[in-house]
Backbone of each chain as ProteinMPNN parsed JSONL, in Angstrom:
{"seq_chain_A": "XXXXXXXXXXXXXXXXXXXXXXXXXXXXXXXXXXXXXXXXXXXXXXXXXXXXXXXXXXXXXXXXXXXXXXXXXXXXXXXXXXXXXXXXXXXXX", "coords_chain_A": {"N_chain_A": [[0.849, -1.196, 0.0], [0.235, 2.569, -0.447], [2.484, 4.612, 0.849], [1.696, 6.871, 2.014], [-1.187, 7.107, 2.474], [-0.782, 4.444, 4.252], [0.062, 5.8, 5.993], [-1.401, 7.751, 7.179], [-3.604, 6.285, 7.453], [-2.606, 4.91, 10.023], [-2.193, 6.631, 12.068], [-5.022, 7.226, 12.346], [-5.685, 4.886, 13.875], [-3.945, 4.85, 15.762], [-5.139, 6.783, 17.182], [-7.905, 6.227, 17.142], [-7.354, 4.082, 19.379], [-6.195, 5.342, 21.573], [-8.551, 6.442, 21.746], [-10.629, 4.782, 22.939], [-9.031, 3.96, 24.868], [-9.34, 5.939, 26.427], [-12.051, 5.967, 26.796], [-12.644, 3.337, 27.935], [-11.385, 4.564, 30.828], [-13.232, 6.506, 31.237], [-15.385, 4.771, 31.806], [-15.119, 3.843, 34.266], [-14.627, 5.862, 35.801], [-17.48, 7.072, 35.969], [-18.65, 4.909, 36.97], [-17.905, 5.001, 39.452], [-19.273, 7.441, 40.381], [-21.32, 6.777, 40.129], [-21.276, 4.536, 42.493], [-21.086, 6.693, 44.122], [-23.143, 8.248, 44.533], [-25.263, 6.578, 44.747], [-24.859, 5.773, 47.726], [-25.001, 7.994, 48.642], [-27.43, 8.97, 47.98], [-28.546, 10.394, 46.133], [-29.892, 11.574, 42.855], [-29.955, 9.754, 39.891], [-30.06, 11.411, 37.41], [-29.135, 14.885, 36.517], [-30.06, 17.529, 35.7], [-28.92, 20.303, 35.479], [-26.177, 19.93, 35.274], [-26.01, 18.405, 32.876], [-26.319, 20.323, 31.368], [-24.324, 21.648, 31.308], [-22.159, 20.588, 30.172], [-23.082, 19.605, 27.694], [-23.085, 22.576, 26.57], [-20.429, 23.077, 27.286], [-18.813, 21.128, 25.746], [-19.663, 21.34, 23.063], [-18.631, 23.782, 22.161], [-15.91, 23.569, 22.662], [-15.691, 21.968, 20.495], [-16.611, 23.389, 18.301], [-14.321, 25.671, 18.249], [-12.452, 23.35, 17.675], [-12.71, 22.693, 15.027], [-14.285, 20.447, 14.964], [-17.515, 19.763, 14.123], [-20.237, 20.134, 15.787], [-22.775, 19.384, 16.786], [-22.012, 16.834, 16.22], [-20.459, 16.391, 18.688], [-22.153, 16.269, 20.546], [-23.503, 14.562, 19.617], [-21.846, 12.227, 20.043], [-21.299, 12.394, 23.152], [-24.432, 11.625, 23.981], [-23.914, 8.823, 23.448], [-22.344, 8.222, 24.896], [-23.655, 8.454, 27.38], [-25.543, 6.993, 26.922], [-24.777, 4.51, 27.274], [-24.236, 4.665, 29.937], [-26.008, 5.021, 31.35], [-26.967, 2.721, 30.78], [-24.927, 0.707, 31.892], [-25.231, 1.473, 34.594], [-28.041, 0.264, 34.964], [-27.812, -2.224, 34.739], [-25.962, -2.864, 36.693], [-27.58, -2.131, 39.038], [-29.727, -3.859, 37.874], [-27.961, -6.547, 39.291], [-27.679, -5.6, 41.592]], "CA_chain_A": [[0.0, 0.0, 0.0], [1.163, 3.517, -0.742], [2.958, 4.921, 2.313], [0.768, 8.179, 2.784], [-2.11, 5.89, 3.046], [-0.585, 3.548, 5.532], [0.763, 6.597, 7.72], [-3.003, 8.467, 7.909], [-4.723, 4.944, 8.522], [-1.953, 4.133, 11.299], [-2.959, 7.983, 12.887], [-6.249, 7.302, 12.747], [-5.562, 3.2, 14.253], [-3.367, 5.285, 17.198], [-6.156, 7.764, 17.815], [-8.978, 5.109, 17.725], [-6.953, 3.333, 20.0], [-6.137, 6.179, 22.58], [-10.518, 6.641, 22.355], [-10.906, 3.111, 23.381], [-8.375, 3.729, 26.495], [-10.07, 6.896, 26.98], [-13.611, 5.64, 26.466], [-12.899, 2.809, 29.013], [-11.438, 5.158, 31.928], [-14.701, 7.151, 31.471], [-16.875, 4.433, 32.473], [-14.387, 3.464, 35.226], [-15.014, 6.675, 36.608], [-18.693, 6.986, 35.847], [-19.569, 4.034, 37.882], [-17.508, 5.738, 40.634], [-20.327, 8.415, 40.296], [-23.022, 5.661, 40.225], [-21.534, 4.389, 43.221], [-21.035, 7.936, 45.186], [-24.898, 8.656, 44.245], [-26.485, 5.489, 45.587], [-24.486, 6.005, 48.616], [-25.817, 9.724, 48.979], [-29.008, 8.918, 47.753], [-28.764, 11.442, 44.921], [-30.63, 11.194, 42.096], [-29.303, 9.877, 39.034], [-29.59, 12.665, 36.449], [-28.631, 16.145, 37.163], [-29.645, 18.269, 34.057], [-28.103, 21.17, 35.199], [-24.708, 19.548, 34.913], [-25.741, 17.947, 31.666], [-26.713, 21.542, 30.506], [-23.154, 22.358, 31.485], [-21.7, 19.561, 29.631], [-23.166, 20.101, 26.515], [-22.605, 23.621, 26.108], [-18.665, 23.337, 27.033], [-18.174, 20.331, 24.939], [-20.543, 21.949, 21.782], [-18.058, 25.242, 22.27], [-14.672, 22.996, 22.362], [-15.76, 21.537, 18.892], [-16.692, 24.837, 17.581], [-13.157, 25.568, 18.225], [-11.172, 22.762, 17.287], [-13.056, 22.538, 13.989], [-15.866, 19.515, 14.506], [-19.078, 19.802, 14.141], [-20.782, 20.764, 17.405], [-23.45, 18.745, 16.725], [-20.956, 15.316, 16.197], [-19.507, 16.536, 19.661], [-23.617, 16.219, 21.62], [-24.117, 12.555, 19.75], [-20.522, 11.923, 21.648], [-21.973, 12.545, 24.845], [-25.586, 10.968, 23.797], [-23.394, 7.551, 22.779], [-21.802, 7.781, 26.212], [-24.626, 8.471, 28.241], [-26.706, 6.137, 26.599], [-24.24, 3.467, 27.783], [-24.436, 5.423, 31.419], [-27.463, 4.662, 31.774], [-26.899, 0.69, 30.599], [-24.203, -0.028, 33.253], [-26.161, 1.753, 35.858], [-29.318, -0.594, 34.731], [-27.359, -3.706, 34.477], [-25.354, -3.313, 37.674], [-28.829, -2.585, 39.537], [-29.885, -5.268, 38.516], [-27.24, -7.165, 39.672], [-27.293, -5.806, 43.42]], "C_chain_A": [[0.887, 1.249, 0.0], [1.43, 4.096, 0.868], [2.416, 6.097, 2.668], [-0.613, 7.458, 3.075], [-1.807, 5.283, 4.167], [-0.362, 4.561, 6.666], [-0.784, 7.279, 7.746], [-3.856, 7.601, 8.062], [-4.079, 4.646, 9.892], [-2.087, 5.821, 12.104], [-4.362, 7.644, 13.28], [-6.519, 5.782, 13.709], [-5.46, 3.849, 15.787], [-4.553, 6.03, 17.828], [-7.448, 6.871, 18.095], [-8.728, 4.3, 18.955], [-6.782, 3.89, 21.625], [-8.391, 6.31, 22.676], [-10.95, 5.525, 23.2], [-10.681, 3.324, 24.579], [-9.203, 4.861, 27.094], [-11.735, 6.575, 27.643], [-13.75, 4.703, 28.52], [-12.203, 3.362, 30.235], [-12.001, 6.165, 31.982], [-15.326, 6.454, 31.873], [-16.594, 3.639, 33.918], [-14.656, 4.007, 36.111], [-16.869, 7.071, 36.986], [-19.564, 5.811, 36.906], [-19.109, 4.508, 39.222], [-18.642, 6.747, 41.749], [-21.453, 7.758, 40.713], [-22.699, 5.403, 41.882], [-21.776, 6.092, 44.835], [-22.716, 8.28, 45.138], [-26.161, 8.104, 44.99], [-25.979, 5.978, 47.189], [-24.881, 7.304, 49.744], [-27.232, 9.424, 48.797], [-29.411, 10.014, 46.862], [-29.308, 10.903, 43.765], [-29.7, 11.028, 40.981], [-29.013, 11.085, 37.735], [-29.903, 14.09, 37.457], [-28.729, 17.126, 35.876], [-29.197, 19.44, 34.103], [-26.689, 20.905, 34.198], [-24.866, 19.017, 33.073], [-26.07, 18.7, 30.518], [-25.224, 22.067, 30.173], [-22.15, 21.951, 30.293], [-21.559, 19.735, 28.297], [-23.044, 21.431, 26.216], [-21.075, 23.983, 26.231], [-18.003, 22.845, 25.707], [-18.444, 20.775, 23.069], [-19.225, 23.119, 21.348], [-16.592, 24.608, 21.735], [-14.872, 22.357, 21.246], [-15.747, 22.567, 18.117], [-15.252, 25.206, 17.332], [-12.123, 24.819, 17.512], [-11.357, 22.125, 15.952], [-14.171, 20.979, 13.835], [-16.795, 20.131, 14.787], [-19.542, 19.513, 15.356], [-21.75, 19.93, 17.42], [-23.105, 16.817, 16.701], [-20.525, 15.445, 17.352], [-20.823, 16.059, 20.733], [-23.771, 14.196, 20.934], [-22.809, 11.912, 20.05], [-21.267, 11.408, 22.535], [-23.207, 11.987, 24.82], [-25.16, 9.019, 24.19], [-23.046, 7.402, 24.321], [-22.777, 7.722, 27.258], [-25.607, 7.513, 28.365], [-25.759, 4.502, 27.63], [-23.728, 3.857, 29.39], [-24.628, 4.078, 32.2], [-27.354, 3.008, 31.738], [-26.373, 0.401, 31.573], [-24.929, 0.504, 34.012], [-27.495, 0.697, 36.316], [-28.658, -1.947, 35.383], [-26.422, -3.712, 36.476], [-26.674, -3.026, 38.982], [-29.245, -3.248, 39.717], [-29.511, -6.72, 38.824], [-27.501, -7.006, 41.525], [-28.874, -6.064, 43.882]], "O_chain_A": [[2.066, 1.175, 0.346], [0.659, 3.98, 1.821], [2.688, 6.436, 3.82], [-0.914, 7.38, 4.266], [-2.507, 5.513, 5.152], [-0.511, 4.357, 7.871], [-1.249, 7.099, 8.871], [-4.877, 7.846, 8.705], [-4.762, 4.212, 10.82], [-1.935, 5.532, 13.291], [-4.781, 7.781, 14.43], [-7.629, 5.661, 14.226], [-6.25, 3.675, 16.715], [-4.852, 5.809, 19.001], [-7.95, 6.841, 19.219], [-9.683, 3.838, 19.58], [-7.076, 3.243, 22.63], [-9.153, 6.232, 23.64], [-11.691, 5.672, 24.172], [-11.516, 3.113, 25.458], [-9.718, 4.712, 28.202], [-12.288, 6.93, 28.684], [-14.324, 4.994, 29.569], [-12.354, 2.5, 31.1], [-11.514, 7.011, 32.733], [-16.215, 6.977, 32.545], [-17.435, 3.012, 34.563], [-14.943, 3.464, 37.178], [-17.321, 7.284, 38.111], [-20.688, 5.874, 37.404], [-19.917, 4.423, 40.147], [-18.821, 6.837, 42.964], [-22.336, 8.129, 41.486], [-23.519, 5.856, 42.681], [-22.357, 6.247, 45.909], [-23.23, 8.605, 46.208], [-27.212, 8.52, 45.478], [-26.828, 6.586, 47.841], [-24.985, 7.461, 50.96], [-28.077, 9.737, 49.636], [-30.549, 10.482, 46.884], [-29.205, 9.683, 43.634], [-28.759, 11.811, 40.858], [-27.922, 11.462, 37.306], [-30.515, 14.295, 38.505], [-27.77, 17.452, 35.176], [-28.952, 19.964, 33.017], [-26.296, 21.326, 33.11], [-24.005, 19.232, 32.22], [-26.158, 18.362, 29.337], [-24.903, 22.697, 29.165], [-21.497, 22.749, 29.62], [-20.509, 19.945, 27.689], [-22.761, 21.414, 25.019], [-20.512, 24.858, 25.574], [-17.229, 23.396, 24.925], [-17.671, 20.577, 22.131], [-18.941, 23.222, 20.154], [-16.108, 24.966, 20.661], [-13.751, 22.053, 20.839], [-14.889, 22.682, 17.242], [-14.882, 25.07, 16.165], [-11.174, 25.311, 16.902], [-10.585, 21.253, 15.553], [-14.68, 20.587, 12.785], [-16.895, 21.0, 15.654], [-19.125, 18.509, 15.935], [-21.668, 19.421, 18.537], [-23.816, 15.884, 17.075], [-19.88, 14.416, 17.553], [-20.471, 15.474, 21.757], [-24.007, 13.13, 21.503], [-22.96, 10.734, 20.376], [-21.759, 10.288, 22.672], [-23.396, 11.626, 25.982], [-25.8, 8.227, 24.881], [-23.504, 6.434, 24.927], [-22.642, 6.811, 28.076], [-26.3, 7.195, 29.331], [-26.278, 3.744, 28.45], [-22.801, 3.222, 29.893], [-24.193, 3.135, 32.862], [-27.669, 2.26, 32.664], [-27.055, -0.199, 32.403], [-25.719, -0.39, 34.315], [-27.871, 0.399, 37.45], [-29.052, -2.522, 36.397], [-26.479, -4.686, 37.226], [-26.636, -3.836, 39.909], [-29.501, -3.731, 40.82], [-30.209, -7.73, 38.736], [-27.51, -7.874, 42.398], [-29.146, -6.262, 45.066]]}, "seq_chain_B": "XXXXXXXXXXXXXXXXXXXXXXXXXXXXXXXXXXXXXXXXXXXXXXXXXXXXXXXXXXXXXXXXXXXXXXXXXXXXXXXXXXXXXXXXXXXXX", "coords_chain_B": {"N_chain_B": [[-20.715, 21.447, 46.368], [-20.273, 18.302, 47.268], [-16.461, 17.75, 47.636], [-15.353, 14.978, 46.136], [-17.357, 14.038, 44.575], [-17.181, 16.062, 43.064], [-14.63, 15.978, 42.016], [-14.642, 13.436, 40.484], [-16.191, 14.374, 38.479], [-14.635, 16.77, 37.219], [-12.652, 15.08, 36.735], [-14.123, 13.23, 34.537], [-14.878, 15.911, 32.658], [-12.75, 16.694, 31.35], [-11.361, 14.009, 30.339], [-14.168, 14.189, 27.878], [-13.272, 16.678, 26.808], [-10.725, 15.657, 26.112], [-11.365, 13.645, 24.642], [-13.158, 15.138, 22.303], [-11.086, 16.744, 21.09], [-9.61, 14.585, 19.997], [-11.426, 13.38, 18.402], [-11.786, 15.537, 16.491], [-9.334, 15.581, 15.539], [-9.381, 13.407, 14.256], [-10.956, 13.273, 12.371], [-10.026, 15.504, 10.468], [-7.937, 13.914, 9.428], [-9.53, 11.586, 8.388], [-10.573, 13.093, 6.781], [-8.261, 13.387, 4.631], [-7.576, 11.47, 3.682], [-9.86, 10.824, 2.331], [-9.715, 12.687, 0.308], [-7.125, 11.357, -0.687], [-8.13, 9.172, -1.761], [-9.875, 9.66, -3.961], [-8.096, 11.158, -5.329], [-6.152, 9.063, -6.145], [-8.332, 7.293, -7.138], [-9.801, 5.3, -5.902], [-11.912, 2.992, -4.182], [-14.617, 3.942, -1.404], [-15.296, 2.657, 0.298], [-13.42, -0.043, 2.299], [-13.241, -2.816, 2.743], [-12.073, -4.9, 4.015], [-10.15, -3.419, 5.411], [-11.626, -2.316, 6.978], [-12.532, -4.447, 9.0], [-10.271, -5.305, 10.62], [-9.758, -3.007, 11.571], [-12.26, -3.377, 13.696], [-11.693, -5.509, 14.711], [-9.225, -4.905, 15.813], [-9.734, -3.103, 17.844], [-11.806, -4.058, 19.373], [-10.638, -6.389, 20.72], [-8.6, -4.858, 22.353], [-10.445, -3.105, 23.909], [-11.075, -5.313, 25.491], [-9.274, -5.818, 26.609], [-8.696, -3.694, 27.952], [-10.576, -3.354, 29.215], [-13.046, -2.301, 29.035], [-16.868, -2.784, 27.427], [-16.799, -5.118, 24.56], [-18.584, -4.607, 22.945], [-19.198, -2.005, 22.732], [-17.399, -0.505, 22.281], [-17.716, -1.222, 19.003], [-19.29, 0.753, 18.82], [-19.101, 3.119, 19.749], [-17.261, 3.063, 17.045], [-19.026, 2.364, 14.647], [-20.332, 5.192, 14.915], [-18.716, 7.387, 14.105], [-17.554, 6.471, 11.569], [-20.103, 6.881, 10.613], [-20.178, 9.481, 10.382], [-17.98, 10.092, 9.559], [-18.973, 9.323, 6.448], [-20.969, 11.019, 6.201], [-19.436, 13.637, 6.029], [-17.779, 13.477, 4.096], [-19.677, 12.387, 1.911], [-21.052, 15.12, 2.056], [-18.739, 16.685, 1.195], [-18.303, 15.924, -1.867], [-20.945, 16.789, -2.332], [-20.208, 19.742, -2.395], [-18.447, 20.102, -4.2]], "CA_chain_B": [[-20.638, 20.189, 46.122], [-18.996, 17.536, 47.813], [-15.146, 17.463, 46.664], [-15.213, 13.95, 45.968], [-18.162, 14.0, 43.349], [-16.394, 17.466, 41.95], [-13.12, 15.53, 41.468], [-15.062, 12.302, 40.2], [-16.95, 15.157, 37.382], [-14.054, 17.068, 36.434], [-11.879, 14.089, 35.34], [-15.061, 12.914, 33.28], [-15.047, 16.525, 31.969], [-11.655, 16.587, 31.156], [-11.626, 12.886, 29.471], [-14.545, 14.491, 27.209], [-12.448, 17.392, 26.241], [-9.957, 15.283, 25.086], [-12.538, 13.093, 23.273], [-14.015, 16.047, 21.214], [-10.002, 17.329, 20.581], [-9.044, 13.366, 19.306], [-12.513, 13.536, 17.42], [-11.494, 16.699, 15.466], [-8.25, 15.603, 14.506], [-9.487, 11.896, 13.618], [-11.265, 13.736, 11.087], [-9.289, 16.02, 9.664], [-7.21, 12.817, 8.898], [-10.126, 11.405, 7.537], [-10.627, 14.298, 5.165], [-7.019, 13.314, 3.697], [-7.729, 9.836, 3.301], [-10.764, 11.128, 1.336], [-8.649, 13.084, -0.955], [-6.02, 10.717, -1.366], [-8.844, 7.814, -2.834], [-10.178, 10.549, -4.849], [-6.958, 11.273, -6.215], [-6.22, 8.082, -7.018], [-9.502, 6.574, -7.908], [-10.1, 4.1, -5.026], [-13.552, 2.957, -3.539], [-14.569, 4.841, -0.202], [-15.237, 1.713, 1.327], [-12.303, -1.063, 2.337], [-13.618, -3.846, 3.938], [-10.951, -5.927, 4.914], [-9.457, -2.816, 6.507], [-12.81, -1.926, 8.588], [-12.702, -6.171, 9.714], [-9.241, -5.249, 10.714], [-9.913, -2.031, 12.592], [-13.412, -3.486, 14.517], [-11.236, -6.872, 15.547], [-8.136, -4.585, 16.644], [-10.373, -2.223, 18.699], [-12.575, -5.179, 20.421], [-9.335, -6.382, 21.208], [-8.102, -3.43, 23.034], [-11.761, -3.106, 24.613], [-11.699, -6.379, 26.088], [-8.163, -5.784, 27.887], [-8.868, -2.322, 29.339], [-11.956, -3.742, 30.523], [-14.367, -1.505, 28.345], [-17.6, -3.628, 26.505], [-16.447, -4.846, 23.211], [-19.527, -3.7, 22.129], [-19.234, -0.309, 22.735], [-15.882, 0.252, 21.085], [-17.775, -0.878, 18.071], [-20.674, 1.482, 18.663], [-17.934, 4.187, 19.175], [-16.757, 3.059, 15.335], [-19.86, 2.945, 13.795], [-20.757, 6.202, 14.887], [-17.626, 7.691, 13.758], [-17.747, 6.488, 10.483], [-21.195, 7.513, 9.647], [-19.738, 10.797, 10.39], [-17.344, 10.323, 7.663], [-19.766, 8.984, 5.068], [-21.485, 12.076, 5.878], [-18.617, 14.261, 5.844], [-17.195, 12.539, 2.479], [-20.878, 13.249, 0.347], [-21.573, 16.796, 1.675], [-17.942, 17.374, 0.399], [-18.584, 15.53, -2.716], [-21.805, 17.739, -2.805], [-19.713, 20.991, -2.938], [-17.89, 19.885, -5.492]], "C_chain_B": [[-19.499, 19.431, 47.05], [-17.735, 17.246, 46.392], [-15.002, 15.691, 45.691], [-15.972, 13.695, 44.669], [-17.586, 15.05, 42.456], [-15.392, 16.664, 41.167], [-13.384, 14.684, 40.353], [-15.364, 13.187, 38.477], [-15.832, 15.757, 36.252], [-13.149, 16.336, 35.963], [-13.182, 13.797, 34.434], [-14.781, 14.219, 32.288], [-13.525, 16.566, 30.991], [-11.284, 15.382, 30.118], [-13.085, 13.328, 28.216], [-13.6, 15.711, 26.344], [-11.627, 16.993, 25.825], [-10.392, 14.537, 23.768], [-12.814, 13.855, 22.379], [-12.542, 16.264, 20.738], [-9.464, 15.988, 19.418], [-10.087, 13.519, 18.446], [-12.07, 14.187, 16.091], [-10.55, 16.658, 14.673], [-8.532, 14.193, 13.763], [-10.256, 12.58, 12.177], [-10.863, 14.805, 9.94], [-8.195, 15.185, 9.148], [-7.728, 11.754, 8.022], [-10.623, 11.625, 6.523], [-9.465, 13.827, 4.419], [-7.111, 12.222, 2.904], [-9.142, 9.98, 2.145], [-10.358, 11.505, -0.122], [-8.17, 12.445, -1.93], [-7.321, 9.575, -2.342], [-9.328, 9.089, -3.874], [-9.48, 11.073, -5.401], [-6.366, 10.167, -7.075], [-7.332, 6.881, -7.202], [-10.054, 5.254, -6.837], [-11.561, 4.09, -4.753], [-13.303, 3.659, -2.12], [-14.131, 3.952, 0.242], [-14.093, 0.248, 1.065], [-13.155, -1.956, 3.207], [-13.007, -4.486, 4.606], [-10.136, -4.576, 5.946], [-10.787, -2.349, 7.524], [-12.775, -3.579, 9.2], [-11.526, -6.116, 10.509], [-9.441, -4.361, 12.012], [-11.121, -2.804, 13.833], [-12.231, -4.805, 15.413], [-10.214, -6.149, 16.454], [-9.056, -3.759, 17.788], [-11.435, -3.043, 19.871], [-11.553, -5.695, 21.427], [-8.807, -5.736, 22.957], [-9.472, -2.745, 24.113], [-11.69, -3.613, 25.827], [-10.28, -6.298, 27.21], [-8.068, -4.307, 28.569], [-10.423, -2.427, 29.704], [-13.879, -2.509, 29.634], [-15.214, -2.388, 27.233], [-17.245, -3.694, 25.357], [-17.324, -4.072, 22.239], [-19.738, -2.625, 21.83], [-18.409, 0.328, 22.225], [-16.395, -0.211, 19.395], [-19.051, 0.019, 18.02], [-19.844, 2.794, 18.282], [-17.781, 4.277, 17.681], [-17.589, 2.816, 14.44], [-20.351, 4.351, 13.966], [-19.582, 7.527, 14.017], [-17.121, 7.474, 12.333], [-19.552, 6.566, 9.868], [-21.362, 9.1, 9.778], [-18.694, 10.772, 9.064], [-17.974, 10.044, 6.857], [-20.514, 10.578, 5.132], [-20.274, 13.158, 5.445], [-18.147, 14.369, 4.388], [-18.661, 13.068, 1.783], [-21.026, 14.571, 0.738], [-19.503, 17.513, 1.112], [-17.998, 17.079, -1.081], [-20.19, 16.473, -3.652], [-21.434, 19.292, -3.299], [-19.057, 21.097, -4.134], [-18.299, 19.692, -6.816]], "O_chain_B": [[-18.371, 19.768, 47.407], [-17.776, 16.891, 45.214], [-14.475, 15.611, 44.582], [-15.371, 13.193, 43.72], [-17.527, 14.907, 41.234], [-15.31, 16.659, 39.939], [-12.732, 14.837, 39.319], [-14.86, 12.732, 37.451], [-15.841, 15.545, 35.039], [-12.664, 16.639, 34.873], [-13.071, 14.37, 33.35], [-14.463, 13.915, 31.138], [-13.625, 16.403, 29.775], [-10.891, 15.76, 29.014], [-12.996, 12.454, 27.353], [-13.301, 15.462, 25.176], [-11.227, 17.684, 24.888], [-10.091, 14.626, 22.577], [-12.755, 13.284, 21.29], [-12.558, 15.882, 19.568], [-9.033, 16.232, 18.291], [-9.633, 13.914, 17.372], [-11.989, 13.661, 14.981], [-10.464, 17.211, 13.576], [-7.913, 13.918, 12.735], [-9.942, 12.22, 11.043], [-11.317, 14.872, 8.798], [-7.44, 15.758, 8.363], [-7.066, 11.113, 7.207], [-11.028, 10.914, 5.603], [-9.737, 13.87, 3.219], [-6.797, 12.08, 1.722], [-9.276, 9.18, 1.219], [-10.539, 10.966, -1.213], [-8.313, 12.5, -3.152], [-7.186, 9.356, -3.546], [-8.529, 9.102, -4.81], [-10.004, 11.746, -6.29], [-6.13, 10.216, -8.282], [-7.045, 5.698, -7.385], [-10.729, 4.331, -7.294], [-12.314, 5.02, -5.042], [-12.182, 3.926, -1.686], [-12.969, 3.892, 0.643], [-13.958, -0.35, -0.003], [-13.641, -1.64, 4.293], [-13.282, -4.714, 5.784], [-9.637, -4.817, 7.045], [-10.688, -2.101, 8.726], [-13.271, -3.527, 10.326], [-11.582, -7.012, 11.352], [-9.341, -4.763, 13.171], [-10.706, -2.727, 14.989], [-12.111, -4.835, 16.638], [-10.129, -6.486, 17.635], [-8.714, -4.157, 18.902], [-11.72, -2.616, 20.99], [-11.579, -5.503, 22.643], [-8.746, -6.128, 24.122], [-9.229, -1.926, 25.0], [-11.969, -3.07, 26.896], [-10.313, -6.663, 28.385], [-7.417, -3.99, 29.565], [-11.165, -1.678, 30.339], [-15.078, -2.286, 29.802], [-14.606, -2.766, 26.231], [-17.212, -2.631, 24.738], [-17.098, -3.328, 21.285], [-20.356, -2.215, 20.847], [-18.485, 1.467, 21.767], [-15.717, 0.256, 18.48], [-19.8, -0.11, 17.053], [-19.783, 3.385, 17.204], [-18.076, 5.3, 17.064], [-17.184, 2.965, 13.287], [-20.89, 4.757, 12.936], [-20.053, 8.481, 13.398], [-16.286, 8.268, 11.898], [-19.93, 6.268, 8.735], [-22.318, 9.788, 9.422], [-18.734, 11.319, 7.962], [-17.551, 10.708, 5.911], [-20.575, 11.239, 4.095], [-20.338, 13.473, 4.257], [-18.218, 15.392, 3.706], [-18.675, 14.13, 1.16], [-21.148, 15.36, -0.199], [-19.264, 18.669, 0.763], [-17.712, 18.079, -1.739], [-20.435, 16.691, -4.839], [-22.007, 19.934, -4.18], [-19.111, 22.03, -4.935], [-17.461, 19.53, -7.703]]}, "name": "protein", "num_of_chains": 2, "seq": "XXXXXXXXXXXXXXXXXXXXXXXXXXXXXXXXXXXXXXXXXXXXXXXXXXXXXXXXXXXXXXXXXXXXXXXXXXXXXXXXXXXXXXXXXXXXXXXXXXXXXXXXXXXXXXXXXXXXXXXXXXXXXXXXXXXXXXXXXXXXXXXXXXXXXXXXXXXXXXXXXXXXXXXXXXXXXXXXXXXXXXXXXX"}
């Protein structure tokens, strides 16, 4: 294969790869949250914060040239899978 | 707020901010890779290299402990951002 090819698929391999590690010490911490919550007795959503959330993260795309709208179904994708481990380890305990 | 849930929030926020920054450049790397087949005449789609990428990234899932499934939800979402990306540039053109 031509070698500018192989070097911007093996960027995009490294960067998929760093999301992955990233991805999974987000939900490392996230259940952290789950457990600090039950423990408090706080409610699971908080839509201030997830007002906060999306308007930083919307702003830091704006910026760094994605689409602001690709940056909220991010945070949709992650949340959605929140919400799953939260379900699933529920109904586990 | 208790410190403990603060601390717990702003690494999440922090691990998103890098997400949206890796996002932005995964696709401005994907714009090149657009180019380059459109320079030299290739199909968008590779299959043996997406069978390649989904197996290495399950992979890499399954030993930092994050659902394989979700690292390919991550990579379908992520490429139906480039298919979009790829025709509305194909539309300007």
């Amino acid at each position: 294969m031509n070698s500018e090819l192989h070097n911007l698929r093996k960027s995009i391999d490294n960067i998929d790869s760093a999301m992955v590690l990233l991805l999974a010490e987000r939900f490392r911490i996230t259940a952290q949250v789950g457990e600090y919550k039950k423990l408090h007795q706080l409610p699971p959503a908080d839509l201030s914060r997830e007002a906060d959330q999306e308007s930083h993260l919307k702003q830091l795309a704006s910026e760094s040239g994605l689409d602001p709208e690709f940056a909220l179904k991010y945070l949709e994708l992650v949340r959605s899978e929140v919400k799953r481990l939260h379900a699933a380890l529920q109904a586990k305990n």
